[in-house]
N, C-alpha and C positions, 0 to 999 in steps of 0.2 A: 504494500500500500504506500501510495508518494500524493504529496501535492505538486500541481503543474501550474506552472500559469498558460494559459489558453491564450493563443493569438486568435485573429477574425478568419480561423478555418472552421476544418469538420470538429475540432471538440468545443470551440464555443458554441457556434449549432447545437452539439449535444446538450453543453449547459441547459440553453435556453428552453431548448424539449423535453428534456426527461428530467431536471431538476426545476426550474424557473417555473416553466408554462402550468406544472400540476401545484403547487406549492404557493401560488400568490394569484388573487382574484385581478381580473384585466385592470379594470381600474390604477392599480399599485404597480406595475408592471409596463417599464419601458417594452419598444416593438426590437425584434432582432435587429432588424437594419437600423434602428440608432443603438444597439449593444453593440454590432459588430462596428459602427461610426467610429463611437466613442474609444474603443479599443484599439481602434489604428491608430487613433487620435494623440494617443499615451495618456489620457485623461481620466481613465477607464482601464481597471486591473480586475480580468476574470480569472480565479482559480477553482479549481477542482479536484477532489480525492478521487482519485483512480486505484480502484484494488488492482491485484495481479495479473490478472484475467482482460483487464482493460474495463472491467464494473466501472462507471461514477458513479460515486456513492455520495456525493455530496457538494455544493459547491459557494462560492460567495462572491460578491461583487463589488468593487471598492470604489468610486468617485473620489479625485483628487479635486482641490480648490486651490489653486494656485496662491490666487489675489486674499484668501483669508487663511492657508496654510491649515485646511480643513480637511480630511477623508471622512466621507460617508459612507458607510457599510449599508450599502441599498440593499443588497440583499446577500439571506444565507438560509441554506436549505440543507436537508441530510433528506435521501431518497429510503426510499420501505428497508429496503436491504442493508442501509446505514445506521438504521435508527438503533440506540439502545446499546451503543458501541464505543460510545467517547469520540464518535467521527467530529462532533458539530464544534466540543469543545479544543480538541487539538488543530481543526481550522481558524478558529476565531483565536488561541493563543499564539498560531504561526505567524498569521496576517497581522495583529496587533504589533506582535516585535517585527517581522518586516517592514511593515510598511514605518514604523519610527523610523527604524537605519535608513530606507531608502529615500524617503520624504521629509522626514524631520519635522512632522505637522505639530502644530501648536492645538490640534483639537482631534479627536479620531469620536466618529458621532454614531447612534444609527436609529433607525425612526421605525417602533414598532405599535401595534394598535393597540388602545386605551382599552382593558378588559372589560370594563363597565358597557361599553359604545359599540364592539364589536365580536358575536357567537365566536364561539370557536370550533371548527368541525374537523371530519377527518382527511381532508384534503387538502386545507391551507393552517392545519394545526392550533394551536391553545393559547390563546394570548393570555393566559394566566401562567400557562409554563413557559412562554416565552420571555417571560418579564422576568421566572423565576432562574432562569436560567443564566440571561445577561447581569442580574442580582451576584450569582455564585461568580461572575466575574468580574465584578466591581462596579459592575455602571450604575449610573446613581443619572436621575429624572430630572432633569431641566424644566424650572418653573414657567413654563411656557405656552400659551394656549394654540399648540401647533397642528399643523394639518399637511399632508402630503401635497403640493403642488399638481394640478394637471399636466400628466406626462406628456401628452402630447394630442392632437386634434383627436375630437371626437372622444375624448377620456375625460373623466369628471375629478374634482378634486376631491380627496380623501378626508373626509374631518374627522375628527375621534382618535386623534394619533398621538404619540408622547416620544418624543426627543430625548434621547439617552444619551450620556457620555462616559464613553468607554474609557477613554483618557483623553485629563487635561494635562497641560505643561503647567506645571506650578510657577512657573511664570507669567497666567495668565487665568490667575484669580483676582475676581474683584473686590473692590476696597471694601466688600463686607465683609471679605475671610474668606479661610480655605474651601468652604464649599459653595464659594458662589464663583461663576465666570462673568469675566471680562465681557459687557452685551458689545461693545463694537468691534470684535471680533465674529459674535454671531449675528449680526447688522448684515456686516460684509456677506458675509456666507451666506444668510438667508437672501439676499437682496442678489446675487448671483445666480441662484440655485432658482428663483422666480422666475426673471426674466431670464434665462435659460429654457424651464419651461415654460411658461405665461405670455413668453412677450413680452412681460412690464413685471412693476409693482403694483398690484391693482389698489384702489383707496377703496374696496367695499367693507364690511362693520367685520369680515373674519381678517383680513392680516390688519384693517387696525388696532385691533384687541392684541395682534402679534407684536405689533410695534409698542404700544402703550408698555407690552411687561419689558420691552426691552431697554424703556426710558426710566425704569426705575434707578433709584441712586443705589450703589453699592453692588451692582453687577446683580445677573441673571444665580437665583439660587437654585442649587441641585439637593434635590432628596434620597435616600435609601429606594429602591423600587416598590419597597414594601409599603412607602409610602405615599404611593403614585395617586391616591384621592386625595392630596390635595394640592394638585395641580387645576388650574383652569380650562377647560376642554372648549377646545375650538370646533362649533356645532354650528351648524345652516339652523332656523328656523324651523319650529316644527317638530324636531326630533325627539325620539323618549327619553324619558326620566332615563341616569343612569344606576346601573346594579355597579356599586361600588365595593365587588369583593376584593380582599387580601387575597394575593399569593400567595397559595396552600390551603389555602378555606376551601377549596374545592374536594 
């Protein structure tokens, strides 16, 4: 078993199909031809666990940010035959110390769904075990009322999503202490990551509510995941009440 990194051939393909395309609802899901894009691009790091056999058993996807010195872990999957193995956890520890040495990012992120806001089934998995799992690796919930950006035409934007930080550079806590960041660092990064997908910044009432936590004095705070209800949930109109379980109350 090795992790690879995928150029824009036949095993990113593979990624995108046997791990990506069953694993994340279209909504959340870049199209291949902007994965295979962004991967020529150098902007854009696909890896993947290959068993012996040539198996994927699992994969994840990194977005760099130049201009905020930001990686976002858009996505990471363990396929049926991975699961239950330690696959998910020895990718996400490779990719962390990788990508520090090779990028030297001031923020390493990743945006998973609010469990209260989003079921969890057997196809796209448990957002309660997902939260508990980035938890056992340290990421701690950015106070932030965030939502997934529209990836692209004809895709709708994601609301009910929570911004984790897998690591900061302790040089870049803000002036309220060690667990808050720096917001114009995530300013930069969000305001990239938009008009990348959106076109713009748009001024509607969900990224003002984004901008407002970000104007707070003493930088944006982070919590333990366990304690991800009370964070503010960035929601359209209309939407239900949320179930605000604990990680592990299930």
């Amino acid at each position: 078993m090795r992790i690879v990194d995928a150029a824009a051939g036949r095993t990113l393909s593979r990624i995108y199909t046997e791990v990506l395309e069953p694993a994340f609802p279209p909504d959340e899901l870049v199209s291949l031809e902007d994965l295979r894009r962004d991967v020529a691009s150098g902007t854009t790091q696909a890896s993947a666990v290959l068993a012996d056999d040539g198996r994927i058993l699992g994969a994840a996807v990194g977005d760099w940010s130049q201009s905020s010195r930001t990686m976002l872990l858009s996505y990471l999957a363990v396929t049926s035959d991975g699961r239950g193995t330690g696959i998910g956890t020895r990718l996400l520890a490779t990719l962390v110390e990788q990508w520090r040495e090779r990028y030297q990012p001031c923020l390493i992120l990743a945006e998973v769904e609010h469990p209260g806001y989003h079921a969890g089934n057997h196809a796209h998995g448990d957002p309660v075990a997902r939260l508990r799992f980035y938890g056992r690796h340290g990421a701690r919930v950015l106070d932030l009322p965030y939502f997934q950006p529209a990836l692209g035409p004809g895709l709708s934007r994601v609301s009910g999503m929570l911004l984790l930080a897998l690591w900061v550079d302790p040089e870049l806590a803000g002036t309220g202490g060690a667990d808050t960041v720096d917001a114009s660092r995530l300013r930069t990064f969000l305001t990239e990551y938009l008009q990348e997908s959106e076109g713009r910044v748009a001024t509607d009432s969900q990224t003002a509510a984004l901008w407002r936590a970000l104007d707070l004095p003493g930088g944006v705070p982070t919590w333990p995941v366990t304690e991800y209800a009370k964070v503010e949930v960035s929601q359209p109109t209309g939407w239900p009440r949320p179930d605000n379980r604990a990680p592990g109350s299930d």
